[in-house]
N, C-alpha and C positions, 0 to 999 in steps of 0.2 A: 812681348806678347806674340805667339806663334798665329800662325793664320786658322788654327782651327779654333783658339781661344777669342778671335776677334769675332771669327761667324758665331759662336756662342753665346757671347757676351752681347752681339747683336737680335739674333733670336731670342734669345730668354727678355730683352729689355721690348722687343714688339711684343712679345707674351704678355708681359707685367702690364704694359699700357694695355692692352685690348681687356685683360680681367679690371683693372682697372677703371675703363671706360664704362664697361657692360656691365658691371660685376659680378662676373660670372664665376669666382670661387667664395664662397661666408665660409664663415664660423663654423664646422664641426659637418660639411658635407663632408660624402661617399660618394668619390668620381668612381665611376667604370670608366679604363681609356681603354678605347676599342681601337685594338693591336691589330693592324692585318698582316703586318710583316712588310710593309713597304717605307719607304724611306720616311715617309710622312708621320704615319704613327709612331715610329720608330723615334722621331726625333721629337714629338710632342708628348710622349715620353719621358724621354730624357728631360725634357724642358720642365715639366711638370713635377719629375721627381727630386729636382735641385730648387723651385721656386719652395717646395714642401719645408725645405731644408731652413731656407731663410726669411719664410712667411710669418708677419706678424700675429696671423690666425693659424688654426689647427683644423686639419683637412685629411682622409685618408683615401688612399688609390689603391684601386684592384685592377691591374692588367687581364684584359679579357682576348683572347683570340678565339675567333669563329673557323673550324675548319668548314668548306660548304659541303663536303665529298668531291672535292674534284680530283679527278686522278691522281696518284700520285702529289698531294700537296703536302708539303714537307714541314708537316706543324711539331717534330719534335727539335729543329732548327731554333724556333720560336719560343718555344719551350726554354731552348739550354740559355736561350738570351735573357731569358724572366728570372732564370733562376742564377745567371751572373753578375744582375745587377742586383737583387734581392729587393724584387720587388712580388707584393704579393699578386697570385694571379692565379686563373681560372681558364683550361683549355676545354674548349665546348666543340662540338661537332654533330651539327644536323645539315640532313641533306637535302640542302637546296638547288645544290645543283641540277639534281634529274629535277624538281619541278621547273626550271629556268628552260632548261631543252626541252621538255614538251611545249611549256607556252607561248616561248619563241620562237617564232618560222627561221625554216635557216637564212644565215644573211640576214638578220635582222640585227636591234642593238639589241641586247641582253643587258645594257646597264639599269634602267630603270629598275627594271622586272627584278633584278638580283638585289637593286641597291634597299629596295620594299622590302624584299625577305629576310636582308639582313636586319633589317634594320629592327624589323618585328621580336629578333630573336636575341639581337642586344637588349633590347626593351623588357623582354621577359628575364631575360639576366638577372638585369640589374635590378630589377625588383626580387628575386629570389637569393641577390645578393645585398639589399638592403641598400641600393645604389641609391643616390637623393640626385646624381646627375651621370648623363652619360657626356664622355668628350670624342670631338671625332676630330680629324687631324687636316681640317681644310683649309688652305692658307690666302694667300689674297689673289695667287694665283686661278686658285677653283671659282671664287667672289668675283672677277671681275670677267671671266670665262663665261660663267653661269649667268651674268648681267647680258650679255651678247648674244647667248644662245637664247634666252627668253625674247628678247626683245627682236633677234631677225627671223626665228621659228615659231616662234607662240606668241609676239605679240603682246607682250606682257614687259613690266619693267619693275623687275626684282631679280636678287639673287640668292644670299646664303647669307639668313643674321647670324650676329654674334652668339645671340644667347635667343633658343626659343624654346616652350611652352609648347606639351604636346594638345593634342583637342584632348584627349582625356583627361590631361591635368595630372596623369601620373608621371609625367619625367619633363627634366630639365636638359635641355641640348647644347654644348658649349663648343664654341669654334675656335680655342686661345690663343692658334696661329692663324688667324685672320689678317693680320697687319703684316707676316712674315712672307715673304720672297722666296719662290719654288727654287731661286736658282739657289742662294744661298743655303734653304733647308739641304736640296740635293749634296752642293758640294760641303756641309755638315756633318750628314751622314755619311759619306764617304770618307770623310777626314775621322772619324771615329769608329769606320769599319762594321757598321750596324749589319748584321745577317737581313736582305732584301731579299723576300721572295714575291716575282712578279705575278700577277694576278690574270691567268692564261685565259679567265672568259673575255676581258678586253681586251686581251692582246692577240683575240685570233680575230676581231674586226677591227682591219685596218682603216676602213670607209665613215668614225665616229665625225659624227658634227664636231666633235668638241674638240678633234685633234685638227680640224679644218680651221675653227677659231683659232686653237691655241698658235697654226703657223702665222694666222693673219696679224695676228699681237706680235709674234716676235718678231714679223717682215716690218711691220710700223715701228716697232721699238729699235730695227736697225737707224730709221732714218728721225726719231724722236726717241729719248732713251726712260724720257717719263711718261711714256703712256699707259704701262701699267699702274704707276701711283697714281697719275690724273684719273684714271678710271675709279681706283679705289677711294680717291677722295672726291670722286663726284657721291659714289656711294654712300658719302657723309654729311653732301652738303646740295640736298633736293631743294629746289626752289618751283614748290607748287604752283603758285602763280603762271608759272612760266610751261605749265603742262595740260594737256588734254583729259586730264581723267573730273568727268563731272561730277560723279560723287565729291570727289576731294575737292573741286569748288565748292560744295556747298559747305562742307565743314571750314576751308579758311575762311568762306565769307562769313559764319555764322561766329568763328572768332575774332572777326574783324567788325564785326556790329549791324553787316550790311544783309540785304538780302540779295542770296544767290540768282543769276541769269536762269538756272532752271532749277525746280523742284524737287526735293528728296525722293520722290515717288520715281521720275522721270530717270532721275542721274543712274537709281538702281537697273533701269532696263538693260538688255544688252543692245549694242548696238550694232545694226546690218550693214551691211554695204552702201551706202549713199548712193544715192540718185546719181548718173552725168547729168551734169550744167551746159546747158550750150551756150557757147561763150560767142560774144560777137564777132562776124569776120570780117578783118583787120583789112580796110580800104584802102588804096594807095592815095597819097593828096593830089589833088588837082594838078 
């Protein structure tokens, strides 16, 4: 077995476990995989189009790529890829771009704002293309990324589920390369030559939080080599008890038969800045 059949046969088996876990493919859906042309989609993809192959269910995919209008983006590349692997597919083109430059002051991130527009426009997709699920191509890299950035800039402790539920109840969101290693997808797709084309609105701000995380994980993962799986298996294995969040006291304790330290009314408030404590000062002895 050559090395690019190992990283394959690796990737597709974290696929399988994460549809598995989450079950994030039934019986007789309609995935849209939203194609950007990066190495990621590209390889969830692939991955997707070969699990088809030897799935005990029946599922059908429509490759979707979003051009945004950005200069110069080279979506007939994208194109000749869809139609080498013969897979079916859908090249769309609305222009998000100029609304991202007006609403972004310059020097600002452009990810959010972009990641909303697209996302809107996959969602309309797949409903005009009878999609029951859309998949995006985020692996455990982006999940444990996104765990850090919540949690040192927003204060929040989440990241990227497997499988979500939009608020409207019209789409289903699948992660299938959640469990899969950015480095291995990377050297995958290069081992198979996949047409990348990079994504120029992130790549003209150098200054992303997220690239600041990304070096902080791989300066720890020189000197600890499982900290990105220890992160993504904390992701799995929460131990409420052991956390600040009051609402969710009150639900373990009301599954634990006891009544909660504070009140359902209480836990929902938001919570301000605490008060300083003035703490005793510390006497020398006698």
């Amino acid at each position: 077995m050559d090395e690019r059949e190992r990283l394959e046969r690796r990737i597709i088996r974290a696929a399988a476990r994460a549809i598995a876990d989450f079950d994030l493919i039934r019986e007789g859906d309609r995935i849209l995989v939203a194609c950007s042309g990066g190495k990621d989609s590209a390889t969830l993809l692939h991955v997707l189009m070969r699990l088809q192959e030897r799935a005990p269910i029946h599922f059908d995919l429509v490759a979707v790529n979003l051009d945004q209008g950005q200069p110069g983006f080279p979506a007939e590349v994208i194109e000749a890829h869809f139609r080498a692997v013969g897979v079916p597919y859908r090249m769309v083109r609305r222009d998000t771009w100029s609304v991202v430059q007006r609403l972004v002051p310059e020097g600002k991130t452009a990810c959010s704002v972009c990641s909303r527009l697209r996302r809107a426009v996959l969602y309309d997709v797949a409903a005009e293309l009878g999609c029951t699920t859309v998949a995006l191509g985020h692996h455990r890299d982006d999940l444990v990324e996104t765990l850090l950035l919540n949690a040192l800039y927003a204060g929040s402790l989440k990241a990227m589920p497997a499988r979500l539920r939009t608020d409207d109840g019209r789409h289903t969101v699948i992660r299938p390369l959640c469990y899969a290693a950015e480095e291995e997808i990377a050297a995958f797709a290069a081992a198979m030559r996949f047409p990348i084309v990079p994504c120029d609105v992130c790549g003209s701000q150098p200054q992303l939080r997220r690239r600041r995380v990304k070096a902080l994980l791989a300066e720890l993962a020189l000197e600890h080599p499982s900290v990105k799986g220890n992160l993504l298996h904390a992701l799995g294995h929460v131990v409420p008890s052991h956390l600040l969040d009051r609402a969710l006291e009150g639900r373990v304790a009301a599954a634990e038969g006891r009544e909660p330290w504070v009140d359902g009314a209480e836990a929902e408030e938001e919570v301000g800045e605490a008060p300083p404590v003035a703490l005793p000062s510390r006497r020398a002895a006698p």
